[in-house]
C-alpha positions in Angstrom: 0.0 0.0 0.0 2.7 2.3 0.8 4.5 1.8 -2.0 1.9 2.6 -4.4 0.4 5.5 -2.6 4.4 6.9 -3.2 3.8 6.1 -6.9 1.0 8.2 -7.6 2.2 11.1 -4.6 -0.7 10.5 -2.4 1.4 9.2 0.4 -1.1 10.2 3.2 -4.3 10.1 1.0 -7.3 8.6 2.8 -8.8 5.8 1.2 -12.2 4.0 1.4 -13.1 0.7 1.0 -16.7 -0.8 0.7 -17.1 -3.9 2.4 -20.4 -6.3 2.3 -21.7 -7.1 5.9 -20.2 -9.9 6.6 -19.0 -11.2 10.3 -15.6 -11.7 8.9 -15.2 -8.5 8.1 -15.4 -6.9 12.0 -11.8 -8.5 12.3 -9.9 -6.1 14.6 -6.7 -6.7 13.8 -7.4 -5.9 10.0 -9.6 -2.9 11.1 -6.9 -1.5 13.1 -3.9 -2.3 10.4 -6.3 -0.5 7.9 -6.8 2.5 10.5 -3.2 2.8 10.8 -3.3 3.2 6.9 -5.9 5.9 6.5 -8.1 3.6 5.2 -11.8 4.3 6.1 -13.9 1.0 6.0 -17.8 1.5 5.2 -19.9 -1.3 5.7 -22.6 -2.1 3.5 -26.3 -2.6 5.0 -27.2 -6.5 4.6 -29.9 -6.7 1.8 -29.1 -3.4 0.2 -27.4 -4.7 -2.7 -29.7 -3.3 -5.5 -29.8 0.3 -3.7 -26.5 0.5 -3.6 -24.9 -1.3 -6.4 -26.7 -0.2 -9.8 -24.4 -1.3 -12.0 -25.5 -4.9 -10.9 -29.1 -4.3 -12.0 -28.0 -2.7 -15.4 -24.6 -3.0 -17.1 -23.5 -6.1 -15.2 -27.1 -7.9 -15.4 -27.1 -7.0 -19.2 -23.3 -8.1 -19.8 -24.1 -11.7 -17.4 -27.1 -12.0 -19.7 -25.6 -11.5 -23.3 -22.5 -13.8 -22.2 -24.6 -16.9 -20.8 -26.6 -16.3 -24.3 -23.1 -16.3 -26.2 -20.8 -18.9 -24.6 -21.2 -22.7 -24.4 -18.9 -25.1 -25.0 -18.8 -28.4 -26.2 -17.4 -31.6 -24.3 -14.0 -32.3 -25.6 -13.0 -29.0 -26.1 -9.1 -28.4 -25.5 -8.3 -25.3 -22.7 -6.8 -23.2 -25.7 -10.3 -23.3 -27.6 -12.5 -22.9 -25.1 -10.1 -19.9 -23.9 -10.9 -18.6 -27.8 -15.1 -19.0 -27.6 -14.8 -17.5 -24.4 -12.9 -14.4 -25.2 -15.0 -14.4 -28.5 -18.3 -14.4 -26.6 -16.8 -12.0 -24.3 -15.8 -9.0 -26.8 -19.6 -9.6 -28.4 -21.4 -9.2 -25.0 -19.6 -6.1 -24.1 -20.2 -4.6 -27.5 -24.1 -5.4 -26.9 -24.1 -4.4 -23.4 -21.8 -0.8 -22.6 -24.5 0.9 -25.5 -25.8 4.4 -24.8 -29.7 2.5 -24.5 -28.4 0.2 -21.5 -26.4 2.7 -19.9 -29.2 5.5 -20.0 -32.3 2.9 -19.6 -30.6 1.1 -16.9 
């Protein structure tokens, strides 16, 4: 952490990380280390997900959609080209999803 933040010059920059409600996440020995840091840690409410994460109801829902509808493989297939369909599939459903309709229509 402190390496990068000398990187980009923001050496005592606070930072804030977003953090589902999980129990593991009350850890106080990682809350304190990320204290120490300046690093802020905001909890989000337990079933708050589609308040707070739009991009989950629009672009990602739409991008999940268009890929399952794209990619399937056959049995047999090597690593190498199912790697290929995948990354084919892949460039197609993010050309159909990051459009000015799904953006603005959400």
């Amino acid at each position: 952490m402190t390496k990068i933040r000398r990187e980009i010059q923001q050496e005592h920059a606070r930072a804030l990380l977003l953090v589902d409600g999980h129990s593991s996440r009350g850890d106080i020995a990682t809350l304190k280390l990320l204290a120490e840091n300046c690093i802020d840690v905001l909890t989000l409410e337990s079933h708050s997900s589609h308040l707070l994460q739009p991009l989950d109801q629009t672009c990602n829902n739409k991008l999940k959609y268009e890929l399952k509808s794209r990619f399937y493989t056959e049995e047999g297939l090597d690593a190498s080209t199912r790697r290929e369909k995948l990354l084919l599939a892949a460039s197609y459903a993010l050309a159909a999803t990051f459009i000015k309709d799904t953006i603005q229509n959400g």
